[in-house]
C-alpha positions in Angstrom: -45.2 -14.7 -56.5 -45.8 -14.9 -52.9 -42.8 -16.9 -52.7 -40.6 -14.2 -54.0 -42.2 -11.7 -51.6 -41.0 -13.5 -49.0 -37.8 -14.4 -50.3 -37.4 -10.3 -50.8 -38.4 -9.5 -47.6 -36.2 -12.2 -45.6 -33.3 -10.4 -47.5 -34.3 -7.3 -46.4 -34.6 -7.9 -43.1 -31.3 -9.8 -42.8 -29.5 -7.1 -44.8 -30.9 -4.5 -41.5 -29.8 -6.6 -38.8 -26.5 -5.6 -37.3 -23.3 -7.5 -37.0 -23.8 -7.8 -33.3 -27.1 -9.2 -33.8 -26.4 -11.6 -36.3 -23.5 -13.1 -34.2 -25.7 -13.3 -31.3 -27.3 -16.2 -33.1 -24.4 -17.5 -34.4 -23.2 -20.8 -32.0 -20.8 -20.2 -28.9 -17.4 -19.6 -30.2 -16.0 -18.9 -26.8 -15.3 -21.3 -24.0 -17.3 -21.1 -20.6 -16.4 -22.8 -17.2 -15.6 -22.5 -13.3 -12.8 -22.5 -10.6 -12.5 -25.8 -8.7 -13.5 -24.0 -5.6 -15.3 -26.1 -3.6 -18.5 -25.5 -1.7 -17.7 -27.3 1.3 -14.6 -29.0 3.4 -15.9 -32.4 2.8 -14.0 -34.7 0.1 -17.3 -35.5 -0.8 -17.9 -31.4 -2.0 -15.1 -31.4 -3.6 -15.6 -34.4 -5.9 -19.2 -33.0 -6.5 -17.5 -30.0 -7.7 -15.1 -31.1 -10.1 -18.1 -33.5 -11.9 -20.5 -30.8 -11.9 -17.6 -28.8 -14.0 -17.4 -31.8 -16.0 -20.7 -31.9 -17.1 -21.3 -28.0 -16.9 -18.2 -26.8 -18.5 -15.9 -27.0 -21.5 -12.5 -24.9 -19.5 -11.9 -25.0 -15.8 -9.3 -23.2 -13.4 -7.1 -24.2 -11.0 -7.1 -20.7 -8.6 -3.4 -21.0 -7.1 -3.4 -17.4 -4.4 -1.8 -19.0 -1.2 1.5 -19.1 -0.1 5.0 -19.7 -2.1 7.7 -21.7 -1.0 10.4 -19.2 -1.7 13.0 -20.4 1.0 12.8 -24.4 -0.5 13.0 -22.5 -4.2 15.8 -20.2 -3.4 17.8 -22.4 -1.5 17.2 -25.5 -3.7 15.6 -27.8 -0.2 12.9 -29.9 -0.6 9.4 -28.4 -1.1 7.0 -28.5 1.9 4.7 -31.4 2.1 2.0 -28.9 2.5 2.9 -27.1 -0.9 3.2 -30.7 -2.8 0.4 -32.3 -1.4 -1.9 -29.4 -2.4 -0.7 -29.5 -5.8 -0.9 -33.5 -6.3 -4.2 -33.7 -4.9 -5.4 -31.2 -7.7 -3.6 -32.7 -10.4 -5.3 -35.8 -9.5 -8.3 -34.7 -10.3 -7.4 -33.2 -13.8 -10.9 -33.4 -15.6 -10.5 -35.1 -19.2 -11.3 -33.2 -22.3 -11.6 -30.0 -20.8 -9.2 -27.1 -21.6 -7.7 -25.9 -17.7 -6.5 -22.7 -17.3 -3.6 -22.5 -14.3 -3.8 -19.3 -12.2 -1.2 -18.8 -10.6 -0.6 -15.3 -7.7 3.0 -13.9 -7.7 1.0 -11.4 -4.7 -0.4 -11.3 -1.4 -4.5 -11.3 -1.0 -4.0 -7.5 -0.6 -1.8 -7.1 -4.1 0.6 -4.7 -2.2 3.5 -7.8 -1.4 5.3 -10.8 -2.4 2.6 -13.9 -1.5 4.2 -15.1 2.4 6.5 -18.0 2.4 4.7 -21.0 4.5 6.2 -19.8 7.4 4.0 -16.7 7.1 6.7 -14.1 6.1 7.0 -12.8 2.5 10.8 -13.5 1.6 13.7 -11.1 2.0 14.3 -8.6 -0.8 15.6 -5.8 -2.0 13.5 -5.5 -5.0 11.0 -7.5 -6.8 13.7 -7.9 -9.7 16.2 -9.2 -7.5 17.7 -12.3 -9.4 17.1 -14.7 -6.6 13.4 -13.5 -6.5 13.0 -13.7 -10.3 15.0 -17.3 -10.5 12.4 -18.7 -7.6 9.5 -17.6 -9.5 10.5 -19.0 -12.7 11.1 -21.9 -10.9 7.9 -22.2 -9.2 6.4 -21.5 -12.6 7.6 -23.7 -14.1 7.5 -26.6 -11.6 3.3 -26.0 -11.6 3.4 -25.7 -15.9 5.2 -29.2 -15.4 2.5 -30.7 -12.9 -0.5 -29.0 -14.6 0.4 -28.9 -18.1 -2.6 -26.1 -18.7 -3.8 -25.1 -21.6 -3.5 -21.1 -20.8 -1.2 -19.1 -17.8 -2.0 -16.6 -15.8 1.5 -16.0 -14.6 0.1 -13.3 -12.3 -3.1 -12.3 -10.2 -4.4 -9.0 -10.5 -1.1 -6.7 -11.0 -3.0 -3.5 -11.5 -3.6 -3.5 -8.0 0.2 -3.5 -6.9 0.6 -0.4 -8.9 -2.6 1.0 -7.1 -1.3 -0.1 -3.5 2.9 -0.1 -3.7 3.0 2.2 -7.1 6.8 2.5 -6.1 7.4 -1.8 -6.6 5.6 -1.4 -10.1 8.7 -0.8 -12.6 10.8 -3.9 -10.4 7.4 -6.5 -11.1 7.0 -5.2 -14.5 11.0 -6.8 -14.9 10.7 -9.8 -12.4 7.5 -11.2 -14.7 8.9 -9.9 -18.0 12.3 -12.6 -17.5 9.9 -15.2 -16.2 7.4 -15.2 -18.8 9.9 -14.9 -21.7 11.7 -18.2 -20.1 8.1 -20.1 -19.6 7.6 -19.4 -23.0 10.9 -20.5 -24.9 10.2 -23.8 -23.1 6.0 -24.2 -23.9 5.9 -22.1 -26.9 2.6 -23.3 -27.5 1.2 -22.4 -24.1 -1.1 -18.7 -23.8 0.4 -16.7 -21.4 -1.1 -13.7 -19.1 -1.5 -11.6 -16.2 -4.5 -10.7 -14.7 -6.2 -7.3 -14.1 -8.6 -6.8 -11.8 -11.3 -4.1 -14.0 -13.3 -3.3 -11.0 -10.0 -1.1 -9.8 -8.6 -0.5 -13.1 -12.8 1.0 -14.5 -12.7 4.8 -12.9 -9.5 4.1 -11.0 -9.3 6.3 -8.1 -6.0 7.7 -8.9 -4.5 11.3 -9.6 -4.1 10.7 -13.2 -6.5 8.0 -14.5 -5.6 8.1 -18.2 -1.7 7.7 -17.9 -2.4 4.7 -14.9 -4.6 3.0 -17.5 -2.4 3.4 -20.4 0.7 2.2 -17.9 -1.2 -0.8 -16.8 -2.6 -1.7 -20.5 0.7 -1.2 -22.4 2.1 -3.5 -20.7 -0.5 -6.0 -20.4 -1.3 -6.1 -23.9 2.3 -7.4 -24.4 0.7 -10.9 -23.7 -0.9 -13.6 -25.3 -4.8 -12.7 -24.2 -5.6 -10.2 -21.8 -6.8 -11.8 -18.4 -9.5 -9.9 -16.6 -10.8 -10.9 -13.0 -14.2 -8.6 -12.7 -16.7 -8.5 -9.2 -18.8 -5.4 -10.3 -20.8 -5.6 -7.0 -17.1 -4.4 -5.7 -17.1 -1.3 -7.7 -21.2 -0.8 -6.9 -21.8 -1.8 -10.8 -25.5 -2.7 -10.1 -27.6 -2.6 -13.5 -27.0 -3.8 -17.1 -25.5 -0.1 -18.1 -23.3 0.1 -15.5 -22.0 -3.3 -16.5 -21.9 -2.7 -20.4 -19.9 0.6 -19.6 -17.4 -1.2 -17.7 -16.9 -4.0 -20.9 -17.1 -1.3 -22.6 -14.0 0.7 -21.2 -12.0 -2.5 -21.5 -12.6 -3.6 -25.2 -11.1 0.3 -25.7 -8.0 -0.7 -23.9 -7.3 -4.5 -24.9 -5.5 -5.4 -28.0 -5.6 -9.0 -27.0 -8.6 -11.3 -26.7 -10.0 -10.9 -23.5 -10.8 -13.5 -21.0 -12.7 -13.3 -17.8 -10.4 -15.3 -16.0 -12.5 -15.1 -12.6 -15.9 -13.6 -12.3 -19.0 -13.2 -10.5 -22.1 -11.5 -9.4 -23.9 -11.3 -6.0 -26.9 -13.3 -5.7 -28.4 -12.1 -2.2 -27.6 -9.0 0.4 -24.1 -8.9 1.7 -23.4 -7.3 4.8 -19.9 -7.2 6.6 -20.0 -4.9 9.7 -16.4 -5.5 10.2 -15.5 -4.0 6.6 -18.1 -1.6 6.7 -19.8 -3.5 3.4 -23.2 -3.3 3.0 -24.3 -4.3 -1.1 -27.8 -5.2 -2.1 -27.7 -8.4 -4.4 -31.0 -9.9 -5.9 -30.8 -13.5 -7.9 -32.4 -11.1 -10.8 -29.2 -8.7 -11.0 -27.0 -11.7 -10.7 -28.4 -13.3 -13.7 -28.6 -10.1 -15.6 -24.5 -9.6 -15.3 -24.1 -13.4 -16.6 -26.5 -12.5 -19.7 -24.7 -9.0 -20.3 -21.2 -11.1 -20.2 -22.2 -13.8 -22.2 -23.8 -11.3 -24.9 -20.0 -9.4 -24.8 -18.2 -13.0 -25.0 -20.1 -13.5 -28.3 -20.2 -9.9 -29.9 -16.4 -9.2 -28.8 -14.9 -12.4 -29.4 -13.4 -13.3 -26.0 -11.4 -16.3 -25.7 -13.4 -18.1 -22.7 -15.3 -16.9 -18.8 -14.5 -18.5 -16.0 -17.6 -18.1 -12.8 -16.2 -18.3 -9.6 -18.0 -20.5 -7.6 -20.7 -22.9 -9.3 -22.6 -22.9 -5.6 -22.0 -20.9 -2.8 -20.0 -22.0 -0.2 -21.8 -21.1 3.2 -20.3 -25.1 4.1 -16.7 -24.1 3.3 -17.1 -20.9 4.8 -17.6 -22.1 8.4 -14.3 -23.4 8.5 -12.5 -20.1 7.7 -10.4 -19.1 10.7 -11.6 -15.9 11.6 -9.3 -13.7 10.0 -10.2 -14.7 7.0 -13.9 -15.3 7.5 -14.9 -11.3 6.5 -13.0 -10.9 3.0 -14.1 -14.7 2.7 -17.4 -13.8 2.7 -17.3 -11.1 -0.1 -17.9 -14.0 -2.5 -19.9 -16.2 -0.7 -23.1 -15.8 -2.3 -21.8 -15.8 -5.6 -23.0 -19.1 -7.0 -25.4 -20.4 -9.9 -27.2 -22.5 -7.2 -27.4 -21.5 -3.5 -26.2 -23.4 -0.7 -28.9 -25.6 -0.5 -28.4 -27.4 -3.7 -31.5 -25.1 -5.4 -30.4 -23.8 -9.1 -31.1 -19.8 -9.5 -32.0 -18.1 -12.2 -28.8 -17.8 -13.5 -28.3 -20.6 -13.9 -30.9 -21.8 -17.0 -28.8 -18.7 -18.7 -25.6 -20.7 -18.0 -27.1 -23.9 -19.5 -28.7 -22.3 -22.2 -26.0 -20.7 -23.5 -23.6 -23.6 -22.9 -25.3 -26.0 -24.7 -25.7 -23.8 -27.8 
């Protein structure tokens, strides 16, 4: 008798719980990993970042947002040593067994230009759909695919913000990446293809006509294999576990696709830039909140993998900026699982929790 109490009541109970909940103890069906950003200049930081992916990750990223060698592509001269060298050393370090994701920016830091040549000038154009800038690209593209051989693309960083910041280029990029992708993919059909968004500009966009921007934006995206979402909420003053949920929230509405968090991350301390006029509070407590909220989404909405940032923060690496680049550098600075000195945060356990499960 008591036996088939219980039974009764165990079905009972089960039969109340939600989807969401039942999922949430369901095992990780989603992939979770980090960029190969290092946390110092050393050689010695960045070998200690690749292993700790190694052991801490089942996907990595290699974060390609520099320069371009337009002239060597478009003119067919040999690519600079700088360019080559960069890319070699990376590939050299390919970690075994674990999917890589290549990211790959077609933009400037700012999203409002074609990424500079190396000799610090973007190249000469007419429009971003000019043949000799869409034949470079696709050559570039497909020289990294070649090198890498990822497992997903993104073809493109953060293109929502070149609609915010040149809205008049928008149509021209939607063209140049439309013939580039379609070529990458008729030669690596098997490879998942994206662009990125950034949702902390794309959430409550500050534009004239929110609804038709999004709808722009998303129609087009959703045209790829996954959609590719880079989100910083302390960038958009997304502070608590609401304010975060309503931002996910917005974007399962708007993606068709899986959705990845291709980059991501959350402030762990203060951050104060005089220069920028930035001043965001940060606790280890909020930071680790975000990763829970995330990871809860990653299992209830079925997203294809997140990628953290930075697994430490990278005061080391920092003090080698050159100093115009040492204030935007420093928006992500404190972004890491485990501070500078080498101690783990909170987050952290959440991470390894939920990555061994």
């Amino acid at each position: 008798m008591k036996r088939s109490l219980f039974i009764l009541l165990l079905l009972v109970f089960l039969s109340n719980c939600s989807a969401d909940e039942q999922k949430l103890g369901q095992a990780r069906d989603f992939a979770m990993g980090f960029t190969s950003w290092s946390f110092g200049p050393r050689e010695q930081d960045v070998d200690d970042t690749y292993s700790f992916i190694a052991e801490n990750a089942d996907i990595y990223a290699e974060h390609l947002d520099t320069a371009i060698p337009w002239t060597a592509w478009i003119n067919e001269q040999p690519l600079p040593v700088a360019f080559t060298n960069e890319i070699s050393g990376r590939v050299a370090r390919k970690i075994t067994g674990k999917q890589l994701l290549l990211s790959v920016s077609l933009l400037n830091t700012n999203r409002a230009e074609l990424a500079a040549d190396y000799s610090g000038e973007p190249p000469n154009y007419s429009s971003l759909d000019d043949a000799a800038i869409r034949e470079a690209y696709y050559k570039h593209i497909r020289y990294l695919v070649g090198e890498f051989h990822p497992d997903y693309l993104v073809i493109a960083i953060e293109v929502n913000e070149l609609k915010l910041r040149s809205p008049e280029k928008w149509e021209a990029y939607k063209n140049l990446i439309t013939d580039v992708r379609s070529r990458i993919r008729q030669s690596h059909p098997d490879l998942k293809i994206s662009e990125s968004v950034s949702l902390h500009n794309l959430y409550e966009a500050n534009v004239s006509d929110p609804q038709t921007h999004v709808e722009d934006i998303m129609t087009h995206v959703n045209k790829n294999d996954f959609v590719a979402v880079s989100f910083y909420p302390f960038l958009k003053n997304l502070r608590a576990k609401n304010d975060f949920q309503r931002a996910l929230g917005f974007l399962h509405k708007q993606a068709i696709r899986p959705i990845a968090l291709v980059e991501t991350a959350h402030l762990a301390e203060n951050l104060t830039i005089p220069a920028l006029e930035v001043s965001i509070e940060g606790n280890e407590n909020e930071q680790g909140i975000y990763l829970e909220t995330i990871l809860e989404n990653a299992r209830t909405h079925g997203y294809e993998f997140i990628i953290w940032w930075a697994h430490r923060d990278f005061d080391a690496l920092w003090e080698t900026f050159p100093d115009e680049v040492r204030d935007i550098g420093q928006l992500w600075r404190d972004t890491g699982l485990i501070d500078e000195t080498g101690e783990e945060r909170r987050a952290f356990s959440v991470w390894k929790n939920n990555f061994l499960n």
